[in-house]
Rosetta silent file (secondary structure, phi, psi, omega in degrees, C-alpha in Angstrom):
SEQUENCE: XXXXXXXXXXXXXXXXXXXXXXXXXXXXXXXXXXXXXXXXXXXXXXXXXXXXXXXXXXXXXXXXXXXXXXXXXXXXXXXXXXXXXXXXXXXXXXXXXXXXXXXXXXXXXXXXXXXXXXXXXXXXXXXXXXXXXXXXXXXXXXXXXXXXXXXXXXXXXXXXXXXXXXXXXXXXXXXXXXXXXXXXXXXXXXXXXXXXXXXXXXXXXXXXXXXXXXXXXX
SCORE:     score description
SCORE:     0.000 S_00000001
   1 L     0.000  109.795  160.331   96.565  -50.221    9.062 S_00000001
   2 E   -66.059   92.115 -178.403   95.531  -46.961   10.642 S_00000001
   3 E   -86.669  122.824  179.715   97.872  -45.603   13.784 S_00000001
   4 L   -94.591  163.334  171.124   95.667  -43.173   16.302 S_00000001
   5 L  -125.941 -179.992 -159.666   98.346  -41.146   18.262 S_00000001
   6 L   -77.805  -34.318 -163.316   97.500  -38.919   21.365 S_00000001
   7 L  -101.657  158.155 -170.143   97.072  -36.069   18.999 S_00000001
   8 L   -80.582   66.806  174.473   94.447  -35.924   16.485 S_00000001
   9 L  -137.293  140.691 -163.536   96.560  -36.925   13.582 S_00000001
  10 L  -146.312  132.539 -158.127   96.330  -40.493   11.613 S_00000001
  11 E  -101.354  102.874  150.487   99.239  -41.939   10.510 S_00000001
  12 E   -56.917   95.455  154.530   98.587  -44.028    7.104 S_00000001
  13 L   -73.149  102.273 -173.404  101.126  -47.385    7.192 S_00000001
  14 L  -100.428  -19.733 -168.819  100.946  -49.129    3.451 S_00000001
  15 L   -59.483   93.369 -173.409  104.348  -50.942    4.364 S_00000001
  16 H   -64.588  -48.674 -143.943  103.274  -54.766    5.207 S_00000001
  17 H   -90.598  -21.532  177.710  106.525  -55.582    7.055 S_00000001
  18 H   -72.363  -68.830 -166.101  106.028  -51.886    8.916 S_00000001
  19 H   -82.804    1.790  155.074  102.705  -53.072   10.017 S_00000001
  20 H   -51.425  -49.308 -166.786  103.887  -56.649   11.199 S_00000001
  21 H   -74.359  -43.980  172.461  106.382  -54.717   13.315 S_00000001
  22 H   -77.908  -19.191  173.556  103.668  -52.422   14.650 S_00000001
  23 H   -71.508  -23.367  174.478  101.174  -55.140   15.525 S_00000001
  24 H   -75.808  -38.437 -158.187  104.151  -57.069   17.279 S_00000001
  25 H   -86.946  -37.503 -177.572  105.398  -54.271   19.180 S_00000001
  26 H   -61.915  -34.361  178.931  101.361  -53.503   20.440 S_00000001
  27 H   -55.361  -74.091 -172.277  100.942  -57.254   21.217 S_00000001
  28 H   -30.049  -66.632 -163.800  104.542  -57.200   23.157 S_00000001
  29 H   -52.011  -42.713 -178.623  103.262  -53.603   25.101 S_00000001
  30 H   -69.827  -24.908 -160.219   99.785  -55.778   25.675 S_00000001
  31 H  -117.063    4.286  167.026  101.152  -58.775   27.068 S_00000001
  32 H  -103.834  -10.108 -176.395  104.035  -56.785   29.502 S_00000001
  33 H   -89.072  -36.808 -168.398  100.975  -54.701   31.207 S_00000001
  34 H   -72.680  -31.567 -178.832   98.638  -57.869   31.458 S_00000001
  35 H   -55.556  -56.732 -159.957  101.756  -59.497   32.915 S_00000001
  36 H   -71.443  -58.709  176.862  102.627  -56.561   35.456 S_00000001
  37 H   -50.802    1.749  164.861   99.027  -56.368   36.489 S_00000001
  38 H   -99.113  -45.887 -172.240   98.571  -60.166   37.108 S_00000001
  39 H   -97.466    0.640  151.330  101.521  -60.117   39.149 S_00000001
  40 L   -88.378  -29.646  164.435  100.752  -57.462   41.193 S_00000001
  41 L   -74.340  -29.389 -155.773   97.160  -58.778   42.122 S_00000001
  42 L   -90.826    0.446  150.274   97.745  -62.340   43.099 S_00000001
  43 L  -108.229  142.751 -154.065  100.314  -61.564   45.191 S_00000001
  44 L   -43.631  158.307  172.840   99.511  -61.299   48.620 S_00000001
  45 L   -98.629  170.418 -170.147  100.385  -57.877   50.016 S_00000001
  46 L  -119.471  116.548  168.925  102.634  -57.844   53.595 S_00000001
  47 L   -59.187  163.306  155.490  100.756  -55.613   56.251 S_00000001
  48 L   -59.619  166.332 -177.798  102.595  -53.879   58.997 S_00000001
  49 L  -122.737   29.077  164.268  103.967  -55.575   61.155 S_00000001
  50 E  -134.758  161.881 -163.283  103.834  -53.135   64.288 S_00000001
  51 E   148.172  142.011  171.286  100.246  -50.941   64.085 S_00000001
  52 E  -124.509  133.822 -176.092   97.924  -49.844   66.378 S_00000001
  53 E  -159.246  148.617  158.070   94.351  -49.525   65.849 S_00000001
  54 E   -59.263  136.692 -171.610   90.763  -49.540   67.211 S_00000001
  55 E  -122.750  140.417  159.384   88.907  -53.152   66.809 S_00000001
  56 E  -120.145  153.359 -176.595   85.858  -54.625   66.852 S_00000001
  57 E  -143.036  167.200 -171.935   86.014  -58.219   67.150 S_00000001
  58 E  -121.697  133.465  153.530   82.846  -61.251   66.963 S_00000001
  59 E  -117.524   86.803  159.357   83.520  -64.755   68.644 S_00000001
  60 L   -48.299  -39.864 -168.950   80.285  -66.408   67.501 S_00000001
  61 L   -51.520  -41.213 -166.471   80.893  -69.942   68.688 S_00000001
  62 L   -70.863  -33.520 -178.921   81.759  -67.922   72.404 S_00000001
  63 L    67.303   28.680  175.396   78.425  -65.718   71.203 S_00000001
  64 E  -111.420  140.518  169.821   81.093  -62.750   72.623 S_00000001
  65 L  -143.031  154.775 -119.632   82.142  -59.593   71.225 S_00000001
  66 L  -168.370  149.352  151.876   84.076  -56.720   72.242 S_00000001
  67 E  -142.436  140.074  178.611   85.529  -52.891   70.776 S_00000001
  68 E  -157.224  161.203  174.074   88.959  -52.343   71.979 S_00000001
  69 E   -92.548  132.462  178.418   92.313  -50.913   71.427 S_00000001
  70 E  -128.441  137.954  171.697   94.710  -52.891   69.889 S_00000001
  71 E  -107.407  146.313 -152.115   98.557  -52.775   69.831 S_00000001
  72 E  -131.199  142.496  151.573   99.948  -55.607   67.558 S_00000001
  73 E  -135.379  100.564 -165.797  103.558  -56.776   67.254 S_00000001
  74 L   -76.679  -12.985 -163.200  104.143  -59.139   64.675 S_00000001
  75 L   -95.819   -1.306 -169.579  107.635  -59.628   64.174 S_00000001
  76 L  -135.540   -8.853  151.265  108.007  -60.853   68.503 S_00000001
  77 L   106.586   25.146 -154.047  104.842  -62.222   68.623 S_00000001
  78 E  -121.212  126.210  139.850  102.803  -59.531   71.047 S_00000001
  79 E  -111.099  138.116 -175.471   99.530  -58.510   71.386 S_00000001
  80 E  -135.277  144.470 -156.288   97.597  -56.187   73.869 S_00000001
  81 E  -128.849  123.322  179.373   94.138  -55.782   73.687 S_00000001
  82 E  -134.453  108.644 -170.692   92.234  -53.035   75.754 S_00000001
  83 E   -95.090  148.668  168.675   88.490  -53.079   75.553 S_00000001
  84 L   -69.044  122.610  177.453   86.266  -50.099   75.838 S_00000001
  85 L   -71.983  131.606 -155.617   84.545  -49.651   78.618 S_00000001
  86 L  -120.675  115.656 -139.811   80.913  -49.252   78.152 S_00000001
  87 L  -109.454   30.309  153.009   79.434  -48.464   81.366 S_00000001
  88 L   -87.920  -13.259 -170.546   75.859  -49.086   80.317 S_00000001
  89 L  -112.951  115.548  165.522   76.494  -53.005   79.801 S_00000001
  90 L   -74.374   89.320 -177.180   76.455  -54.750   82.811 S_00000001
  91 L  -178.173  169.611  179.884   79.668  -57.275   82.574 S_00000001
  92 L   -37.490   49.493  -43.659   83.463  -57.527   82.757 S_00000001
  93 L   169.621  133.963 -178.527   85.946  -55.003   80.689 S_00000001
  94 L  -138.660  162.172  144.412   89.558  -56.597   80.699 S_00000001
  95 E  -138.535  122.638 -140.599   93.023  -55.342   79.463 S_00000001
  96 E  -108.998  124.377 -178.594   94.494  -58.512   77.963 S_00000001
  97 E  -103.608   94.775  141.135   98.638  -58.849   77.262 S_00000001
  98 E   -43.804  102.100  172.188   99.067  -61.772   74.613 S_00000001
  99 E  -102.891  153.971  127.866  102.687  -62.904   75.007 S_00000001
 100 L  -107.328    6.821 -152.048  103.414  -65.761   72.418 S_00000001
 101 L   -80.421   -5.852 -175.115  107.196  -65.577   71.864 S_00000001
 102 L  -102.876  158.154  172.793  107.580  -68.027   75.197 S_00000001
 103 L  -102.243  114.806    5.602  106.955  -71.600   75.303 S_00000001
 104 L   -83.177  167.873  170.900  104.122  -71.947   76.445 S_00000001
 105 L   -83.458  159.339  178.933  102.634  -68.001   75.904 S_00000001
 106 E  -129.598  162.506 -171.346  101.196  -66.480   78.485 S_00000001
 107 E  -134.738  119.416  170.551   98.153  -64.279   78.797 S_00000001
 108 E   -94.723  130.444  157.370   97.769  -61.336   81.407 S_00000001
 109 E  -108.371   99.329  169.480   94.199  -60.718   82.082 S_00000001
 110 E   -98.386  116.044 -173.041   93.485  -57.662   84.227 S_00000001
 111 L   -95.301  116.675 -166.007   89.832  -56.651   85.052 S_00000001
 112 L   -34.980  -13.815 -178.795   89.469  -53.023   84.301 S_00000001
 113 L  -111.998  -70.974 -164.318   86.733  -52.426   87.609 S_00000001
 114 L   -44.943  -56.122 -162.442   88.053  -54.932   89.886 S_00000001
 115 L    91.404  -15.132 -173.552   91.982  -54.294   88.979 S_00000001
 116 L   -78.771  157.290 -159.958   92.734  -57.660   89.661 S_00000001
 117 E  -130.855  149.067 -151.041   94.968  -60.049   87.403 S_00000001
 118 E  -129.875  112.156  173.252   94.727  -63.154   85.981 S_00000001
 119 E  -117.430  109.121 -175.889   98.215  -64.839   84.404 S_00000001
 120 E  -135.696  155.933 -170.498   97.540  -68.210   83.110 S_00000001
 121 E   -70.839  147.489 -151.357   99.142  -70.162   80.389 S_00000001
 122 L  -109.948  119.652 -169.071   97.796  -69.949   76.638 S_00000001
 123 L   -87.945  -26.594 -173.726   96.981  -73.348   75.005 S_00000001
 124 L   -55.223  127.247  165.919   95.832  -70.847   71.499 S_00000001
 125 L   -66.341 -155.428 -170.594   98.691  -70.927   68.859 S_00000001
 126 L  -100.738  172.076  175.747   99.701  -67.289   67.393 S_00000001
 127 L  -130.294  169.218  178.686   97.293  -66.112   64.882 S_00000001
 128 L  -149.843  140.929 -176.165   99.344  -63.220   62.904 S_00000001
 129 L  -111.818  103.442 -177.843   97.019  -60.880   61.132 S_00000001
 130 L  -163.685  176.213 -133.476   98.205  -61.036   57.643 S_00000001
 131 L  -130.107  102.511 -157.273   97.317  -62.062   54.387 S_00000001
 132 L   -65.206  149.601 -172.908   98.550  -65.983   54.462 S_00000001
 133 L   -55.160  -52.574  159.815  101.587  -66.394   51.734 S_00000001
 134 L  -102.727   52.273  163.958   99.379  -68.615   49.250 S_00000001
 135 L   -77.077  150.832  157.876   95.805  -66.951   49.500 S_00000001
 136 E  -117.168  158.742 -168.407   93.878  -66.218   47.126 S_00000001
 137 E   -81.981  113.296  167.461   92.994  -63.303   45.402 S_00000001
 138 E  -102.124    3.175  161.188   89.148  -62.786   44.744 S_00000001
 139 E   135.231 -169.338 -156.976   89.189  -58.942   43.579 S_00000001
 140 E  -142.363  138.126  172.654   89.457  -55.492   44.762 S_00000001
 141 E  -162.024  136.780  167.113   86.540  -53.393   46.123 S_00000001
 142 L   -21.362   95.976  170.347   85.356  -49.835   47.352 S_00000001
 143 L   -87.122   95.526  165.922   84.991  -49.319   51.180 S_00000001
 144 E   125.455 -136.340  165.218   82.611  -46.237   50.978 S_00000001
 145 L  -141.839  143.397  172.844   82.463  -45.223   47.177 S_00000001
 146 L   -89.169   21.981 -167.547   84.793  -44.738   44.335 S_00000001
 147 L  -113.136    3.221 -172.579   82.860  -42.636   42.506 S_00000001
 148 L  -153.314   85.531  175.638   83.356  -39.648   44.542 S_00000001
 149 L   -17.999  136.533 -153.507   86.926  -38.325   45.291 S_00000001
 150 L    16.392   45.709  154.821   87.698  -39.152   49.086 S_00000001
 151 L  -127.434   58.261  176.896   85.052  -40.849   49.480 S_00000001
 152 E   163.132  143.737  171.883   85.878  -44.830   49.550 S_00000001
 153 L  -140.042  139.306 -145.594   89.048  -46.658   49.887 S_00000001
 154 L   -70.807  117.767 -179.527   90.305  -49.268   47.517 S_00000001
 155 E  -110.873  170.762  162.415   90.673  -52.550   49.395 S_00000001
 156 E  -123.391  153.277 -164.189   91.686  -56.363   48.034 S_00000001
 157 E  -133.199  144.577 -153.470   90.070  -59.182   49.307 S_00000001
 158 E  -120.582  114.352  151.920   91.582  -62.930   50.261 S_00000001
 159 E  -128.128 -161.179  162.084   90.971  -66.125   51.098 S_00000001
 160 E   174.433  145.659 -176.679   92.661  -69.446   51.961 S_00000001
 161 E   -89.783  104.016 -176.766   92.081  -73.137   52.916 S_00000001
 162 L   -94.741 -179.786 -152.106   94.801  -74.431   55.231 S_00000001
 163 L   -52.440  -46.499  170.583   95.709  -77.786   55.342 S_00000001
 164 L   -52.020   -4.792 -157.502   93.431  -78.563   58.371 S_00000001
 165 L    71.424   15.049  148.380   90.387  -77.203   56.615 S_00000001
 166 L   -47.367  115.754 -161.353   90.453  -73.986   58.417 S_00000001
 167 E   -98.138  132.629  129.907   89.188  -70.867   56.203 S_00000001
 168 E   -87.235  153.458  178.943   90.685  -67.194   56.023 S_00000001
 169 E  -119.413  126.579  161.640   88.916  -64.650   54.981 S_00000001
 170 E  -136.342  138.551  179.796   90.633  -60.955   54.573 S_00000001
 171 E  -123.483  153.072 -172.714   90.224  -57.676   53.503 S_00000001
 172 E  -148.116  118.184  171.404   93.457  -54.988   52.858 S_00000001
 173 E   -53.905  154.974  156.103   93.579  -51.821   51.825 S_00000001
 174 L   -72.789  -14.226  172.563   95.462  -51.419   48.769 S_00000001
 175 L  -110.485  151.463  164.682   97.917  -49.065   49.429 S_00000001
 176 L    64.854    1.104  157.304   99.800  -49.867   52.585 S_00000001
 177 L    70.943   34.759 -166.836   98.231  -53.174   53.186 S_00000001
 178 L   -93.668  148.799  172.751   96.284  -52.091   56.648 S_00000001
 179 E   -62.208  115.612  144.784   94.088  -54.425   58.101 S_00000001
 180 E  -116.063  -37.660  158.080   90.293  -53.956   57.823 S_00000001
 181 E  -103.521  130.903  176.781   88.949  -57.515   58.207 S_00000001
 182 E  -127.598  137.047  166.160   90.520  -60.698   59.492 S_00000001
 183 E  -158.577  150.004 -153.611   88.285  -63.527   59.989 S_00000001
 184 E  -129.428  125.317  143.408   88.906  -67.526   60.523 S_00000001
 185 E   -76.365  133.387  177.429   86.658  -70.363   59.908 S_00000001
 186 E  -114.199  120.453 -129.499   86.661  -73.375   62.037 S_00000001
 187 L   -88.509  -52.325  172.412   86.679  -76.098   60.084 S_00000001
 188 L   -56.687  -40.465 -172.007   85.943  -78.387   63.443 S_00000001
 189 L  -104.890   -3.650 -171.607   82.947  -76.477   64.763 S_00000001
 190 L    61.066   34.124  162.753   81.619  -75.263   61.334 S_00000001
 191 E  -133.827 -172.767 -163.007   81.699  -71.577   62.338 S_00000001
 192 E  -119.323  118.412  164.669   83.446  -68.784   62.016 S_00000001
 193 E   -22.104  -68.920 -178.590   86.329  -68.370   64.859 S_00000001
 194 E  -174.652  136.736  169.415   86.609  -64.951   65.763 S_00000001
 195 E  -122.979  124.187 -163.461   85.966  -62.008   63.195 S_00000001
 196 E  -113.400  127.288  158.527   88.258  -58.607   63.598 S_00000001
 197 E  -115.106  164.360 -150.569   87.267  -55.439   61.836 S_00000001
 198 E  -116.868  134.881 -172.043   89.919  -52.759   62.335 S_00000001
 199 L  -104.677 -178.063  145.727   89.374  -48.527   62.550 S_00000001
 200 L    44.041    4.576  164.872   91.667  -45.573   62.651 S_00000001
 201 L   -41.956  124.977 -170.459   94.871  -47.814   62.098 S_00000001
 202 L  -115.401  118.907  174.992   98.126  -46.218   62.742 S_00000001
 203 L   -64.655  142.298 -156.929  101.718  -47.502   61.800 S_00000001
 204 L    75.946  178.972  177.951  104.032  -48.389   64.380 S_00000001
 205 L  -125.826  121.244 -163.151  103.632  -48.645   68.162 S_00000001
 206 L   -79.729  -16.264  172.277  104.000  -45.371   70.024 S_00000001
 207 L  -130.901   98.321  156.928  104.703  -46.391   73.427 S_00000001
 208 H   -22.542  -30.903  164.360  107.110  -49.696   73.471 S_00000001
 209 H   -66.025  -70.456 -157.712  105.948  -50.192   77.376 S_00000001
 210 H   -35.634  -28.428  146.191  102.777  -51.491   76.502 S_00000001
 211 H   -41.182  -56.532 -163.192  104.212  -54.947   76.014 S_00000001
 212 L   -67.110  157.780 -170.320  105.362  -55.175   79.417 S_00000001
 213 L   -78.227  154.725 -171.006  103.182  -57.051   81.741 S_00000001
 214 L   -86.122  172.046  175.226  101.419  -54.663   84.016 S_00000001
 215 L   -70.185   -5.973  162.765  102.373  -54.293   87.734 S_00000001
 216 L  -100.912   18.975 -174.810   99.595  -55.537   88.902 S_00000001
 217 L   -93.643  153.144  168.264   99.841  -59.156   87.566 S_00000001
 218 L   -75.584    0.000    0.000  102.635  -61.364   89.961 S_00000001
């Protein structure tokens, strides 16, 4: 048995019980990395759960789509969604207050030309944009390229089947877990629900008013 070291010097072992001992201890050292690396991919990573970011989002079934700002609060159940106005597209620009933490949630709808506000009751459960607790892991891949020092960033990618037959889909950066894709299959209509991809995310929420309903809703 022949030991390479770091340095270029090789270490004859003639001992048999010496090289039993080193093949066990390389085995052991093999089987604690494949160990730590298996249990850091399949478990899901936990995003923030306050973040702000730019969005683009798809409703196919609705055949609607949107780019907006979004501030997300996950641990009380809040979302506010402010789309960019684009004043070449003739149609409607809202800024939309998600509450869910009340029974029933409510949804402020204000329309960004008009000013006027729409508060009506939300029949939608919460959706939480996270990486569901038993998804699975399908593999880690390059937004951009890895092949070129700051240029690509290493994401992991997710799915899961919930009990209704509803599909997630997700992509996460690897470090710090940030949202770049959330997307839902509906299992009922055979399409895909609403698809979010997410820019310029920033941790935390910087102004804690933004929750509140605005003053011009009743």
């Amino acid at each position: 048995l022949t030991v390479e070291l770091d340095t270029p010097v090789l270490v004859e072992v003639s001992d048999p019980s010496t090289k039993v001992f080193i093949m066990k201890t390389l085995l052991l050292f093999l089987a604690i990395c494949l160990g730590v690396a298996y249990s850091q991919v399949l478990v899901p990573c936990s995003p923030p759960s306050l973040f702000e970011a730019r969005m683009s989002r798809i409703e196919p079934a609705r055949r609607f789509s949107e780019r907006a700002k979004i501030s997300y609060d996950g641990n009380n159940r809040r979302v506010r969604i402010i789309e960019e106005v684009n004043l070449l597209e003739d149609k409607e620009f809202f800024d939309i207050l998600f509450i869910h933490n009340t029974e029933p949630g409510i949804e402020y709808r204000i329309n960004l030309k008009s000013k006027e506000c729409a508060k009506t009751e939300m029949t939608r459960p919460w959706r939480p944009f996270e990486v569901p607790p038993n998804a699975t892991f399908l593999g880690e891949s390059y937004i951009g390229s890895g092949g070129m020092p700051g240029a690509g960033v290493l994401t992991s990618l997710w799915s899961h089947t919930f009990e209704d037959g509803d599909k997630f889909f997700g992509i996460y950066t690897v470090e710090g877990c940030l949202p770049v894709l959330d997307e839902h299959y509906n299992n009922r209509t055979g399409m895909i629900d609403d698809s979010s991809t997410f820019f310029d995310v920033t941790v935390g929420i910087r102004d804690p008013n933004v929750f509140i309903p605005p003053r011009e809703c009743p």
